[in-house]
TIMI-99123 format. One record per residue: residue in one letter; x, y, z of N, C-alpha, C, O, CB in turn. Coordinates in pm, whole numbers, padded with zeros to 5 digits, always signed. Glycine has a CB too. Example, Ala and Ser with C-alpha at 12.3 -4.5 7.8 and 13.67 -1.06 7.14 Angstrom:
<rs>
A+01319-00569+00780+01230-00450+00780+01320-00330+00780+01424-00332+00846+01131-00447+00905/S+01285-00225+00708+01367-00106+00714+01290+00003+00787+01341+00114+00804+01408-00060+00572/
</rs>
This chain:
<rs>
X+03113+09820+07739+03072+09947+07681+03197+10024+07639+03301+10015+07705+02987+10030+07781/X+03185+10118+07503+03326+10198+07493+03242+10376+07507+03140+10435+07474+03434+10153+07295/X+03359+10395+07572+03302+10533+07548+03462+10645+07433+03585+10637+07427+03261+10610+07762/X+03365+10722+07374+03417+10792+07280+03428+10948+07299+03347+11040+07305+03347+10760+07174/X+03558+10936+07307+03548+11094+07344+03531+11188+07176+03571+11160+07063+03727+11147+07445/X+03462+11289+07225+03464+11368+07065+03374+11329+06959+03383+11369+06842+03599+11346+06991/X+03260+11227+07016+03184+11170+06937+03080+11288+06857+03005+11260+06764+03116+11061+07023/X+03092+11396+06905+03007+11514+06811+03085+11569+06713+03043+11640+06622+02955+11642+06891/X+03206+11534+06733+03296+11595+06625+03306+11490+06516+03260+11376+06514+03447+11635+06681/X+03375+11555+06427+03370+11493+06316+03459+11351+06260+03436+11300+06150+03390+11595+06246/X+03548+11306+06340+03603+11165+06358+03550+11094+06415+03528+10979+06377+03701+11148+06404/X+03503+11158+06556+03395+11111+06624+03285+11072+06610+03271+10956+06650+03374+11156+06675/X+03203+11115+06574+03106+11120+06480+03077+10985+06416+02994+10900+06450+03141+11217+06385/X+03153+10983+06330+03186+10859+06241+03179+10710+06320+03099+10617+06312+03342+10880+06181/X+03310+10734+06408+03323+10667+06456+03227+10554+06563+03217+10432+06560+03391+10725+06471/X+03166+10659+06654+03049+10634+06730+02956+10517+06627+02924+10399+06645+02966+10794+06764/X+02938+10595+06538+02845+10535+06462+02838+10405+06380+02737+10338+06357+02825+10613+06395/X+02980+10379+06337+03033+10236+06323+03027+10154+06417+02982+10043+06387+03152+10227+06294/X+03059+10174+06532+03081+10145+06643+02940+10062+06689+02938+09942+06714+03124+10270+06717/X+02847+10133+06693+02690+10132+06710+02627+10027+06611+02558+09929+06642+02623+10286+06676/X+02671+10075+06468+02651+09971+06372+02694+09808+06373+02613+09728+06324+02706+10023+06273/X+02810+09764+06423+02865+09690+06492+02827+09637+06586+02890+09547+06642+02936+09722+06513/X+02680+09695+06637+02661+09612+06782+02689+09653+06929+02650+09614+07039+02741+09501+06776/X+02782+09759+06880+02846+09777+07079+02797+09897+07129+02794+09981+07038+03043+09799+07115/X+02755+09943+07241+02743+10025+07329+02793+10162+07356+02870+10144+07451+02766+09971+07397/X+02793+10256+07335+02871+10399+07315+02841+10455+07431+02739+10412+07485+02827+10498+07190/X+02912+10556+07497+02893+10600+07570+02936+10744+07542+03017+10729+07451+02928+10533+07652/X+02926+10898+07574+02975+10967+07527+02971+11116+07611+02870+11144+07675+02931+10948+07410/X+03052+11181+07608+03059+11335+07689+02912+11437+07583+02905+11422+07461+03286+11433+07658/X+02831+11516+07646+02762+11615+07652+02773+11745+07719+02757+11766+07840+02682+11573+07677/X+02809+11853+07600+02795+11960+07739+02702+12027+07661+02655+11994+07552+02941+12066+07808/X+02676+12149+07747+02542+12233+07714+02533+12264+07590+02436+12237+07518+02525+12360+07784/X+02649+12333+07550+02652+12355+07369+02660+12271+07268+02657+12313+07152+02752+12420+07323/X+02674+12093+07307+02711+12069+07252+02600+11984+07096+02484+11956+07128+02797+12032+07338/X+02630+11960+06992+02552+11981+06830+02544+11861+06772+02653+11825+06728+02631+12076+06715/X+02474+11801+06759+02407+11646+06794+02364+11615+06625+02293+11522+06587+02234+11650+06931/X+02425+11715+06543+02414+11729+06380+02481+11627+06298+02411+11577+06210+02477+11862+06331/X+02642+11570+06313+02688+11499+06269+02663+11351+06319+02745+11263+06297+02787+11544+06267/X+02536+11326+06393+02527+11145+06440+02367+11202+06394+02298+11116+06450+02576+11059+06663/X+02286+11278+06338+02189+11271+06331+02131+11154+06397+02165+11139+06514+02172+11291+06227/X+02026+11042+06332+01932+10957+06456+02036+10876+06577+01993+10834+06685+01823+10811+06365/X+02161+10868+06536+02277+10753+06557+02312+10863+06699+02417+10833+06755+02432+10719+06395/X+02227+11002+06769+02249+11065+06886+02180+11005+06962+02212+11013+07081+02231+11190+06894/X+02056+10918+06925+01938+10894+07053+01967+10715+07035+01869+10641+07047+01718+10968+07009/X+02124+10645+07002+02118+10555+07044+02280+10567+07133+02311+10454+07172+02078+10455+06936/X+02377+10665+07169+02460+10696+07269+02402+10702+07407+02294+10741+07449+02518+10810+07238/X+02510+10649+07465+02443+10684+07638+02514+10866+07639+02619+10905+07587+02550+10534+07820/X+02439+10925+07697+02496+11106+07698+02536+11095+07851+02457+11046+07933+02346+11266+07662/X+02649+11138+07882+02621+11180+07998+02717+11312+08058+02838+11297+08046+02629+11058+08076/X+02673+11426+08114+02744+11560+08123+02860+11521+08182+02878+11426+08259+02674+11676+08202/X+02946+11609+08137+03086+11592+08150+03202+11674+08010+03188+11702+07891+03094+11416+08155/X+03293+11683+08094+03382+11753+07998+03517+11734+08076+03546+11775+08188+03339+11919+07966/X+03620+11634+07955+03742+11598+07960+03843+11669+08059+03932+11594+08100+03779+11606+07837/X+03847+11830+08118+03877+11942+08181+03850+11924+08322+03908+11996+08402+03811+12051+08126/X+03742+11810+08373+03661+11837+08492+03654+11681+08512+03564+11606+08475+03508+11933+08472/X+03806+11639+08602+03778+11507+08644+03693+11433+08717+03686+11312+08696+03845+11481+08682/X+03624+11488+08803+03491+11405+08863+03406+11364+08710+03361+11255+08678+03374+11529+08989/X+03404+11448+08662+03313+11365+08517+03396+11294+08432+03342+11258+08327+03236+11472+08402/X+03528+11259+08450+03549+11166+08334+03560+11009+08417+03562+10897+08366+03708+11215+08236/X+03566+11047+08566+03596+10925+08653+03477+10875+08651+03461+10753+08652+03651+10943+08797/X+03362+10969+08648+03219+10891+08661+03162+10846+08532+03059+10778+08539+03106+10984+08726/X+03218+10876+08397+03171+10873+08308+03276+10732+08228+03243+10669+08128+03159+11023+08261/X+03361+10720+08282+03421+10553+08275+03381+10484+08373+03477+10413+08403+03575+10529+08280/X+03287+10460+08449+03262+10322+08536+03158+10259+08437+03056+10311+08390+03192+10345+08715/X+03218+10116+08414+03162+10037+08330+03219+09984+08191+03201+09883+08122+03060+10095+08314/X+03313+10126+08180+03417+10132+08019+03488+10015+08027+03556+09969+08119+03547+10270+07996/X+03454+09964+07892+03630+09853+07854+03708+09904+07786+03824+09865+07792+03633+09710+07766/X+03675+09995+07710+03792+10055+07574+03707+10225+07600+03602+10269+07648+03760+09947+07338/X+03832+10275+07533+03804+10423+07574+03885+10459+07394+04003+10428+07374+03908+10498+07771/X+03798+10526+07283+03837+10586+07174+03836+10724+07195+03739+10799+07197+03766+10550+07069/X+03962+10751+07210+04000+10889+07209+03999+11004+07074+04108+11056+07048+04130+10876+07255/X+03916+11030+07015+03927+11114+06909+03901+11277+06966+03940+11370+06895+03818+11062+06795/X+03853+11299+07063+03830+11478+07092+04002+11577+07130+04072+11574+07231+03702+11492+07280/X+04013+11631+07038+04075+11743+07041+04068+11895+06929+04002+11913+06827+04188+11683+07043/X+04150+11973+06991+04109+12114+06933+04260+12143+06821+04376+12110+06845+04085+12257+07092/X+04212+12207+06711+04331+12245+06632+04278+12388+06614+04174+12435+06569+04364+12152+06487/X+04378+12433+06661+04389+12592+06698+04448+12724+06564+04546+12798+06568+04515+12590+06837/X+04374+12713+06489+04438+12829+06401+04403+12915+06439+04454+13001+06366+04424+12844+06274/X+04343+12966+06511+04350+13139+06580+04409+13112+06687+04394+13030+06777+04205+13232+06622/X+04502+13220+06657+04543+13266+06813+04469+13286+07002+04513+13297+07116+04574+13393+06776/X+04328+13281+06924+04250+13281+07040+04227+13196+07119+04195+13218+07236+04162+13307+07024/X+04242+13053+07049+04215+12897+07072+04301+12853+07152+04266+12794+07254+04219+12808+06957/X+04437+12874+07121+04545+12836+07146+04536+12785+07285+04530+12664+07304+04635+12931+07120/X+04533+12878+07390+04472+12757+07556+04379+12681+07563+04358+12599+07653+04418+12817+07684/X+04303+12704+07451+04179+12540+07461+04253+12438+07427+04268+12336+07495+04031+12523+07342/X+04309+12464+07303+04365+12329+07206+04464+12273+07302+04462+12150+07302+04450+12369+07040/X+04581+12345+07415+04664+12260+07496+04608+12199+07609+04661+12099+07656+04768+12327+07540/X+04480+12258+07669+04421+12272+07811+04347+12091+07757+04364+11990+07826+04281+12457+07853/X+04269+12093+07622+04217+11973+07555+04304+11882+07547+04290+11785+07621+04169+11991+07434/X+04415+11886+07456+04456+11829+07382+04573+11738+07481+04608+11623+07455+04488+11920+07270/X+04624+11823+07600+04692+11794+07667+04635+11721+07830+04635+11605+07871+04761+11904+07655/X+04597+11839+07886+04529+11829+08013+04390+11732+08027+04346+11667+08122+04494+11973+08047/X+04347+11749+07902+04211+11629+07866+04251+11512+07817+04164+11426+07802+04101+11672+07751/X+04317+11496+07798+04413+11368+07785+04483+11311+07868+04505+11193+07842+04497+11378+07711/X+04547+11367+07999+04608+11327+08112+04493+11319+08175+04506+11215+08239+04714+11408+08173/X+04381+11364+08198+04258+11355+08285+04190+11194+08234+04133+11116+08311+04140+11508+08250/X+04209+11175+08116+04115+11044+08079+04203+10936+08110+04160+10832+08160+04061+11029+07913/X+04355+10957+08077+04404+10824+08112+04443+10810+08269+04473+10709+08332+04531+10793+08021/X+04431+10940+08310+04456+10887+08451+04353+10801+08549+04385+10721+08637+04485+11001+08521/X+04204+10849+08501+04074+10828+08513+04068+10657+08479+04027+10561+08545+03988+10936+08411/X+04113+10665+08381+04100+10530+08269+04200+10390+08385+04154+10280+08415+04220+10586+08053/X+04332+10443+08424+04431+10345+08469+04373+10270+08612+04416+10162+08654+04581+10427+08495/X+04238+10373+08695+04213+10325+08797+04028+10250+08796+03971+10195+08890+04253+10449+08895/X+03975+10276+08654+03870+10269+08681+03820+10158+08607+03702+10158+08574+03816+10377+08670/X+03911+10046+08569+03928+09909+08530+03933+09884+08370+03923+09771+08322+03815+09830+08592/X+03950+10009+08288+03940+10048+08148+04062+09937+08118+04162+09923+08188+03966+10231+08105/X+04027+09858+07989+04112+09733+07958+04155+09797+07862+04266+09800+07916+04057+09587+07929/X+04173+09859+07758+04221+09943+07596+04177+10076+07575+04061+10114+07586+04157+09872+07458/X+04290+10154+07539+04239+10257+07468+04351+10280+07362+04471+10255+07377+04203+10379+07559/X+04286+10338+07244+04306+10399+07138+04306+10544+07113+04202+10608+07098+04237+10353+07074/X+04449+10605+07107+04475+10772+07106+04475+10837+06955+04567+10808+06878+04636+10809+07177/X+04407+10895+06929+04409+10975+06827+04481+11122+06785+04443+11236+06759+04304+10984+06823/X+04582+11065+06792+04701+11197+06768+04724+11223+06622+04643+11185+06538+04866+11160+06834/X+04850+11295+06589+04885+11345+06434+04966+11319+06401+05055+11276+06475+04894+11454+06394/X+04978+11329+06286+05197+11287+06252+05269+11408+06305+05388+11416+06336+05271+11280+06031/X+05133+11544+06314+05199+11656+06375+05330+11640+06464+05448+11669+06443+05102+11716+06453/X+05252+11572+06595+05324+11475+06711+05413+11465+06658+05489+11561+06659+05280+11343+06758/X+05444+11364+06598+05601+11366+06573+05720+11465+06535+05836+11426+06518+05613+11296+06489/X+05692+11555+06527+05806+11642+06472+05830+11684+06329+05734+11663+06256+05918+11582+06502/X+05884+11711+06301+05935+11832+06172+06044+11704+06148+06106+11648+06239+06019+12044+06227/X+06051+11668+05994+06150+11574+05967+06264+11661+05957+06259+11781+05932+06125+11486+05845/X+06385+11582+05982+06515+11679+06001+06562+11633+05843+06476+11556+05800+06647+11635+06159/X+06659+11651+05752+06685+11675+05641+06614+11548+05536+06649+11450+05471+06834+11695+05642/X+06519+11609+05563+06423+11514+05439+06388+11394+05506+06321+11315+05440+06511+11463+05285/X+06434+11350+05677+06444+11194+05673+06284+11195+05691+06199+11284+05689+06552+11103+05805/X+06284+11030+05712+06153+10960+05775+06144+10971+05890+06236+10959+05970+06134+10830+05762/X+06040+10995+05911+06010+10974+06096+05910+10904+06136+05811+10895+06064+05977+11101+06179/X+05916+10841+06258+05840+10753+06326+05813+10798+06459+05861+10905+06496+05897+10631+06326/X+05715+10701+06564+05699+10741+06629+05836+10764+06777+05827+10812+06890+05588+10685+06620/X+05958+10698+06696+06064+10727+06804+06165+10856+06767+06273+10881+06821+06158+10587+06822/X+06085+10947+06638+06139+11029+06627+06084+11170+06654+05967+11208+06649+06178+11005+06535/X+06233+11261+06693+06198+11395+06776+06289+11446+06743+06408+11424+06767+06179+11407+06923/X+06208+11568+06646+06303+11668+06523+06415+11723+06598+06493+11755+06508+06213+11818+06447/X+06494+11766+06751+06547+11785+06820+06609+11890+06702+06721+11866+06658+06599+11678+06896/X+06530+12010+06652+06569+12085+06553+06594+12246+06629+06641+12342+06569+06451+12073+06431/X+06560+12247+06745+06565+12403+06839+06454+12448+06822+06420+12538+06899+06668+12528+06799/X+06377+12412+06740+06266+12548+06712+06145+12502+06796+06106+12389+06827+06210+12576+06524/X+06097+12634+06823+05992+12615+06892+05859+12581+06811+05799+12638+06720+05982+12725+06967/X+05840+12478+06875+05667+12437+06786+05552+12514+06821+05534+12585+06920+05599+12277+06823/X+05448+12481+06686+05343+12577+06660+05255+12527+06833+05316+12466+06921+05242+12540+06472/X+05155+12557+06843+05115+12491+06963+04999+12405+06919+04997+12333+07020+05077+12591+07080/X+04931+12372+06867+04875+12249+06805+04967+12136+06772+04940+12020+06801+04811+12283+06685/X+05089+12178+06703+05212+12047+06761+05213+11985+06880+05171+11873+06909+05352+12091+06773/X+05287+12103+06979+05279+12119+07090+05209+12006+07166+05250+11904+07221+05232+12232+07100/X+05076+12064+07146+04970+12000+07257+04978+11873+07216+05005+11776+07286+04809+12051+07260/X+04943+11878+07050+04925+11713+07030+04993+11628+07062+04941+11521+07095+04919+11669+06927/X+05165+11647+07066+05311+11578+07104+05282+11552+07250+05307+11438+07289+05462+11683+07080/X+05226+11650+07348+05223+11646+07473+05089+11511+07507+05098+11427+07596+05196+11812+07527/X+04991+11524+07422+04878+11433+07442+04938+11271+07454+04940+11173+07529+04768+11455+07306/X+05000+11335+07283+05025+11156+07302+05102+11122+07402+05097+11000+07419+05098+11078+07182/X+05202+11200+07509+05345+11142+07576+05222+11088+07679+05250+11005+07765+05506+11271+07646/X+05099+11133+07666+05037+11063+07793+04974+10963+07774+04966+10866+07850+04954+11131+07864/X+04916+10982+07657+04899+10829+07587+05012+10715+07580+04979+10601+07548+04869+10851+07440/X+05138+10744+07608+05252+10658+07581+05296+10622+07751+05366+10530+07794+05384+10749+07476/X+05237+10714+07814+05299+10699+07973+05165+10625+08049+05179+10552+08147+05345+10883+08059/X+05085+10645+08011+04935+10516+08033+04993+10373+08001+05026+10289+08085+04777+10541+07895/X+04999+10361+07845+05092+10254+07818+05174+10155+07887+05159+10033+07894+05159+10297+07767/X+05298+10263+07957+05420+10255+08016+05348+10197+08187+05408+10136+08276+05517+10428+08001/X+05213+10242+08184+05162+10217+08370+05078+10071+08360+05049+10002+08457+05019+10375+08450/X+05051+10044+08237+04973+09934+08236+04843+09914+08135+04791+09811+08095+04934+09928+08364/X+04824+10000+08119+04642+10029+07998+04758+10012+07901+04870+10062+07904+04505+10240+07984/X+04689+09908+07792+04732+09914+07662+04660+10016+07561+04542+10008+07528+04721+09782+07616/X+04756+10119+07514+04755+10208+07476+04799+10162+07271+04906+10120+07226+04846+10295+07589/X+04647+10199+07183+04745+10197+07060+04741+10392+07034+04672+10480+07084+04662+10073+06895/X+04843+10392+06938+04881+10491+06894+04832+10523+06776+04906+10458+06702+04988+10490+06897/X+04740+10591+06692+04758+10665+06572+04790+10804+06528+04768+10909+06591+04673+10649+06526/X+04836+10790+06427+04902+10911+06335+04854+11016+06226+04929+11069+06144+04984+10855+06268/X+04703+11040+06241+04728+11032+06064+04751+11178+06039+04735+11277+06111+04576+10969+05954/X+04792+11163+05918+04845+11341+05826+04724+11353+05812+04724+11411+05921+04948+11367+05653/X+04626+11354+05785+04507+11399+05778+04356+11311+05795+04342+11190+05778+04520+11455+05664/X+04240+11423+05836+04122+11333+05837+04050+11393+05723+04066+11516+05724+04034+11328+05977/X+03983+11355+05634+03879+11443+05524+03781+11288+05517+03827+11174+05517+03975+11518+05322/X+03624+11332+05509+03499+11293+05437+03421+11338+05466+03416+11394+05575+03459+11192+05431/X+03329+11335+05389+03190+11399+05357+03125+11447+05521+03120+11371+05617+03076+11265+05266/X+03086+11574+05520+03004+11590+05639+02955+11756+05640+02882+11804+05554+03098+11542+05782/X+02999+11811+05727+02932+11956+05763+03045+12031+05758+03082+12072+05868+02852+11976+05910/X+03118+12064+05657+03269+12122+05675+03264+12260+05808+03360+12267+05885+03327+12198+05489/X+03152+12357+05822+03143+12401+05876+03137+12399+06055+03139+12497+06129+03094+12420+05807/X+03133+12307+06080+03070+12238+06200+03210+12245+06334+03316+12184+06317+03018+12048+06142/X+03192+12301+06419+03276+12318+06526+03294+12243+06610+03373+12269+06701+03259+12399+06580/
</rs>
């Protein structure tokens, strides 16, 4: 079974649903608010089960059985108001799954980070994932968090769960642009 974090969101979403299409088993976080709009019928073939990335008794109980764990749930914070969700998520919900993940026999996971992560290129260069703008400035905090997500995605890695890494500069297709 894989379970998908963020599967109501809009990478997620998608994803789940390929996933499903494909044949395999989904498993996925529910909380009270959460909007079951972007998997329309593709919601009543997920296993749901309550839980939220923040609250480790539910992510430990909500991987027994997992082989692969697709990480797509996080917050990008353009208000100032957000700003402790998007690190508390992006960071702390991310150290909660792989720590969850390293003991609870999870064979793969896949992190969904940004090129954000990487840094601010320093005079025009290229950067990769072994680069770190080491430029002084303090990052926005959606950098921040995301840079911090992945180091835990990379330190899972480093303990034993094979960990892949993605990057992308952006996600865009068709859906509910509005949708939280």
């Amino acid at each position: 079974m894989i379970f998908v974090t963020g599967a109501t969101g809009f990478l997620g979403s998608y994803l789940a649903k390929n996933l499903i299409n494909q044949g395999f088993k989904v498993r996925a976080f529910k909380r009270p608010a959460s909007n079951f709009d972007l998997l329309g019928e593709y919601a009543q073939r997920i296993e749901w089960v309550a839980g939220d990335l923040l609250d480790l008794p539910s992510v430990e109980s909500a991987l027994q059985g997992i082989e692969k764990i697709y990480h797509c749930a996080g917050i990008v914070a353009p208000r100032m108001s957000e700003r402790r969700k998007a690190v508390l998520i992006n960071t702390e919900g991310s150290a909660n799954l792989y720590n969850a993940a390293l003991v609870s026999g999870v064979k793969k996971a896949l992190h969904v980070s940004s090129t954000m992560a990487l840094g601010r290129p320093v005079n025009a260069g290229v950067i990769s994932e072994n680069h770190n703008s080491g430029d002084g400035k303090k990052q926005p905090v959606y950098i921040e968090s995301k840079r911090l997500g992945e180091l835990e995605a990379w330190r899972t890695d480093a303990e034993g769960l094979p960990v892949v890494i993605v990057n992308p500069a952006g996600i865009i297709g068709a859906g509910k642009w509005q949708h939280e």
